[in-house]
N, C-alpha and C positions, 0 to 999 in steps of 0.2 A: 835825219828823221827815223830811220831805221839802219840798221847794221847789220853787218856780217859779220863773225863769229866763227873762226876754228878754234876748236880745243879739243886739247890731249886728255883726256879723262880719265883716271886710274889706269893710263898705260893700256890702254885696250883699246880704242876707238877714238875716231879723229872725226867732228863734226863740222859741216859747214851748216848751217841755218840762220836766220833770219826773227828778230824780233818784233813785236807789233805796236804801232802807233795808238797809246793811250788817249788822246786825247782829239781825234779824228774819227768820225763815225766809218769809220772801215777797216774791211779786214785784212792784218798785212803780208807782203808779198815781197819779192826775191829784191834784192840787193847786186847789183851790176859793179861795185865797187871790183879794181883791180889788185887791191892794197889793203885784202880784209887784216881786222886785229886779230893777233895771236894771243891766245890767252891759256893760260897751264895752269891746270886745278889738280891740285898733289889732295888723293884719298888717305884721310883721317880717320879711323871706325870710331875713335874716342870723342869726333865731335859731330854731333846731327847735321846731314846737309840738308833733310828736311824743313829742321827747324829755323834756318836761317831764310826765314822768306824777304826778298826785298820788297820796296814801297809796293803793295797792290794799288796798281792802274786803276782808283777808283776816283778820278777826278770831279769836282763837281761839275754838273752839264754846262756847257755855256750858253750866257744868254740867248744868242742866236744862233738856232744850230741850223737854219735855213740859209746863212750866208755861203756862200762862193767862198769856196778852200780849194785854192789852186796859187798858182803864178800868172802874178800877171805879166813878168817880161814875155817877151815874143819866144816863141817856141823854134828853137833854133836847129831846125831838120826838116834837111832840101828835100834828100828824098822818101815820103809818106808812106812808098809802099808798105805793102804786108808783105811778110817774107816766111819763108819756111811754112805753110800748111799742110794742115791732112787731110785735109777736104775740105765738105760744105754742107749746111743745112738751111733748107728753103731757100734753097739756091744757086744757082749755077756761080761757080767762079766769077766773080769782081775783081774789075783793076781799075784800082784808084784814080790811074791817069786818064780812063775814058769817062768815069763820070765829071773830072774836071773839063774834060774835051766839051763835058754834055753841060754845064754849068750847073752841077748838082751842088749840093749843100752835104755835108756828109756828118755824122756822128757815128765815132767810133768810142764804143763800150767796151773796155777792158772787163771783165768778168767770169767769175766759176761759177758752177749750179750750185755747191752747198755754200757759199757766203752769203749768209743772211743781212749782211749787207749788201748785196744786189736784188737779192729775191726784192727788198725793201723798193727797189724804184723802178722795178719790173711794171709798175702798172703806172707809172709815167711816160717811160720807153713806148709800151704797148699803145697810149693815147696820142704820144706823139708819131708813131709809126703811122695811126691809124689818120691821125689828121693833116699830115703832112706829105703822105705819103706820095699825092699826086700833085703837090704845090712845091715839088723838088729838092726834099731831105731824103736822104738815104743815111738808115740806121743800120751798121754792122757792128753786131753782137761779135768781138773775139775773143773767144773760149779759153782763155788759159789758165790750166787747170794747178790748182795745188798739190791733189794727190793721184795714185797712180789712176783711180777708178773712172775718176773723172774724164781722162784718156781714153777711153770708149765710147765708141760716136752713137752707139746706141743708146747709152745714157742719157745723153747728151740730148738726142732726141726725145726720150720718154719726159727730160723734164723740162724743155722748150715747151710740148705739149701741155703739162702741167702746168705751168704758168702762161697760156697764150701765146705766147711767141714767137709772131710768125714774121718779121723782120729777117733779113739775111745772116747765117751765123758762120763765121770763119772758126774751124779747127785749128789751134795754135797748141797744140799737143808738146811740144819743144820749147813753147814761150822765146822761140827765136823773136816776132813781133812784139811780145812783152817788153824784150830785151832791148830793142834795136830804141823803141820808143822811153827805155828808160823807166820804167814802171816798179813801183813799189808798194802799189794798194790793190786792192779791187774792192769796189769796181771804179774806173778811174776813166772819165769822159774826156775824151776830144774832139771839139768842135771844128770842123775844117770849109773854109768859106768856099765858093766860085772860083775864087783863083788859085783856090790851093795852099791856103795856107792856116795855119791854125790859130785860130782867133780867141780860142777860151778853151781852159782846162779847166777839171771839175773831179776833185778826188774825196770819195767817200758818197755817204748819202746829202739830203738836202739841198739847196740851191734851184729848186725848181722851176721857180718862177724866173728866177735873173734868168734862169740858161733857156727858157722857150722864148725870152723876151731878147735873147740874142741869136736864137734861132730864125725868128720870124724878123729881126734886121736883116740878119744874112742873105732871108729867101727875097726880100722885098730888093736887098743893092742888086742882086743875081736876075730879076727883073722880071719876078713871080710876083702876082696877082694874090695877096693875101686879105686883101679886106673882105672876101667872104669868109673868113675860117677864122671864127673867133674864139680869142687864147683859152686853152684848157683848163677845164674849171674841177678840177680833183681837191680835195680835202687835204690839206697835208696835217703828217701824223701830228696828236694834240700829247704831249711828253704829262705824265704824273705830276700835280701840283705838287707832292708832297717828295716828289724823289731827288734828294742829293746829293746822290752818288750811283754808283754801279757796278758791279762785281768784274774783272776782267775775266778775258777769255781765257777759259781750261786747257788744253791741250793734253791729249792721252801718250801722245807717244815719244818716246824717250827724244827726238833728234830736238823737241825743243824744251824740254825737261831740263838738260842738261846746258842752256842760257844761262849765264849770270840773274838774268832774271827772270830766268825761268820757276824752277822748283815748283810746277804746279802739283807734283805729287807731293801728298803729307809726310809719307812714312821712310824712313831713313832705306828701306830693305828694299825698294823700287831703284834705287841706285847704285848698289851691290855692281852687276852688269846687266847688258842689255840683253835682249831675248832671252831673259832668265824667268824662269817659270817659278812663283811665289805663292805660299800658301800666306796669305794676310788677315792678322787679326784686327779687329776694325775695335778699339778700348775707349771710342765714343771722342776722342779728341778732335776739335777739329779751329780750322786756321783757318782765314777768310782768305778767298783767295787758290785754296787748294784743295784737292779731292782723297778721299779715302777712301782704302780697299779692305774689304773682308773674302775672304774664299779664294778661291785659284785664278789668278791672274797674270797673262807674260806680258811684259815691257816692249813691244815693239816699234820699231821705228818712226810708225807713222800714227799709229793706237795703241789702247791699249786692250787686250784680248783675254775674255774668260776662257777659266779651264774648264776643266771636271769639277763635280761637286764632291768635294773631299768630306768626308764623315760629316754627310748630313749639312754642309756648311755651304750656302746658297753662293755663287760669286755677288757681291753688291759694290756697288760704285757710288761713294756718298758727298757729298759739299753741301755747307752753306752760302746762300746767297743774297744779297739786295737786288732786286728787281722786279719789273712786273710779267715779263714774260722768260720762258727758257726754252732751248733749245739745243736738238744733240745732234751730230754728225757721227750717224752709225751706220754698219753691213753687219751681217749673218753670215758665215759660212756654211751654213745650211740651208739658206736661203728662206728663213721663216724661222724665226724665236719671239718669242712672247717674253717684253720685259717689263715685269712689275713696278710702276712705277710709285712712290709714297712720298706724299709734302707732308712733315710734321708728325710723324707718325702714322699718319692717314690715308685711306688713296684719296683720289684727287675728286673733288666734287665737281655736280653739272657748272658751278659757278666760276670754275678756276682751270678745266680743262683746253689744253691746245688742241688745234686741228686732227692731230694724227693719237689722239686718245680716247680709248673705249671702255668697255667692262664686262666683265668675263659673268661666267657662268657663279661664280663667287663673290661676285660683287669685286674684287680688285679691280683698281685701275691700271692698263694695261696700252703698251705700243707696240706692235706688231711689225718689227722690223723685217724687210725685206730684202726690199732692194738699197743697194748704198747712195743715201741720198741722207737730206736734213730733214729730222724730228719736230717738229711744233708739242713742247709739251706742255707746258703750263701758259695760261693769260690770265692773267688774275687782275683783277679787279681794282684795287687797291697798293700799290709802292710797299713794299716791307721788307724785312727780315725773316727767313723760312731754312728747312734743314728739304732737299730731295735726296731720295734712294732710291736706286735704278737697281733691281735684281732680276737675277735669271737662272733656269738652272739647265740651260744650254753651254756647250762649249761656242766658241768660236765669235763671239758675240765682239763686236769689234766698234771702240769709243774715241771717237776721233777726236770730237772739242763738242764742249760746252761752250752757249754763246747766250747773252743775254741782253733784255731792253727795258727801254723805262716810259716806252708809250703806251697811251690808257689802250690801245686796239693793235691785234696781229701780233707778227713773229717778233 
């Protein structure tokens, strides 16, 4: 379903990274494989690597995208513990084997703060922490993070707070637990019964209802009194009648740029080498699928990062997309930049704005990055085709992935 990937790449740098799951509503994650492919990409300057984009991951939705995407053989690991943390939030330390002592019901939530596919079932989690909580489910959020930022338990906390969550969170800063459980998405659920054993997995979003109607089996074998706490009645998201497709996920920074099917940069000069600092002229081409730069831009590992404003030449970050919502994973190095944000030419109207967009003293539409966390930029109203440009004339301005959705509501 996912792979690992070492490549030699113009003799300069060796990659290990991980590709993402097209056709699963979630975001993808590390590869445990012992026996990754070796794969040699020999630099050509005579032939664009930009321009050879493969298939874009724009599959049509499936019918159901509420069903249970998991395995259902039996989950074959004796011991469940968590291994390797950094601590705890709203929480004192948990061990797995005392809440089995206790006949507890457990869900374990693999998940990051910026995958907007978790944020996504964050207020599932939340209904079910809250309704369950004293009829013996124990929900542990475990943290493992994508990037380095995410690795700070301060964060970590600021945005538990932000989205309610006040459930127990395990720090897995090392993804040893990731690992140990074999884990390639987030956010990716494990349900574990009374006895200790795991009775349903659950990767990506959706499956709501099967997994609280195997929740409240669990609690009822474990020999909890549930007939007063009746099943959670939330709305699940309603997808664009008119959307057939949707743009895959951007990535800013070179380690997954350079995937076989990666190339989400347009411009051939972004793969020169890495941390290479580019003055980019943006000639209005653009490829579905991939981003384009104007102004001063460096390729780094994990983002991609504005310069200086070179004569007068703004940095801008451009794509087209299908979808009805977007979203960005960005930080400041300065801890405060204001980035111009324009669909179609235009800033973005009362009718099309995401959560974390305002308007300036000039009427632009603007996102006020701060802290390193995920963007809400656009919800638009209507499935379509559109052109966003993200500028600034900050340095340090740091673009992680573009992410996007095709529900009429939210991120």
């Amino acid at each position: 379903m996912t792979n690992r990937f070492t490549l030699n790449l113009f003799g300069f740098v060796s990659i290990v990274a991980v590709t993402s799951l097209a056709f699963v509503a979630a975001c993808g994650g590390g590869d445990t494989s012992n026996k990754p492919t070796s794969i040699s990409v020999v630099s050509e300057k005579t032939v664009s690597k930009a321009g050879i984009l493969p298939p874009t991951a724009t599959a049509t939705p499936p019918s159901n995208e509420f069903e249970i995407v998991g395995q259902p053989e039996r989950f074959l690991l004796e011991d469940l513990s968590l291994v390797g943390l950094n601590g705890w939030i709203n929480s004192d330390p948990i061990n797995l084997r005392d809440l089995a002592d206790s006949r507890k019901v457990v869900l374990l939530d693999f998940w990051t703060y910026t995958c907007v596919n978790c944020i996504r079932t964050f207020p599932y989690l939340n209904a079910w922490h809250e309704a369950y909580v004293d009829m013996g489910l124990v929900i542990i959020g475990v943290h493992s993070p994508e990037f380095d930022f995410e690795k700070v338990a301060g964060n970590v906390k600021v945005a538990a707070e932000r989205y309610d969550i006040e459930y127990p969170l395990a720090l897995d800063d090392n993804k040893q637990t990731w690992d140990k459980y074999g884990n390639h998405f987030w956010p990716s659920k494990y349900l574990i019964s009374a006895d200790g054993e795991v009775v349903l997995r659950h990767f990506g979003e959706g499956g709501y209802r099967e997994f609280e109607s195997t929740i409240r089996a669990e609690l009822d074998k474990a020999g909890y009194d549930i007939e007063s706490v009746q099943p959670i009645n939330i709305a699940l998201p309603e997808r664009s009648e008119t959307a057939h497709t949707i743009t895959r996920e951007l990535y800013g920074g070179y380690s997954k740029n350079y995937l076989p099917d990666g190339l989400y940069a347009g411009q051939d000069s972004y793969y020169e080498a890495p941390h290479s600092t580019v003055d980019y002229t943006d000639d209005g081409t653009r490829r579905h699928g991939q981003f384009f730069l104007n102004g001063q831009w460096v390729n780094e590992e994990t983002a991609v990062v504005s310069g200086s404003n070179v004569n007068g030449s703004s940095p801008e970050f451009a794509f087209e997309f299908f979808a009805t919502s977007v979203n960005s994973v960005m930080s400041s190095a300065s801890g405060f930049t204001e980035v111009i944000v324009e669909i179609d030419g235009k800033p973005v109207s009362y009718q099309q704005f995401g959560a974390d967009v305002q308007w300036n003293a000039e009427g632009e539409s603007v996102v006020i990055v701060s802290d390193a966390r995920l963007y809400q930029i656009l919800e638009l109203s209507d499935f379509g085709k559109h052109e966003l440009v993200l500028k600034t004339n900050s340095e340090g301005l740091a673009v992680y992935t573009v992410t996007f959705g095709v529900n009429k509501f939210g991120p």
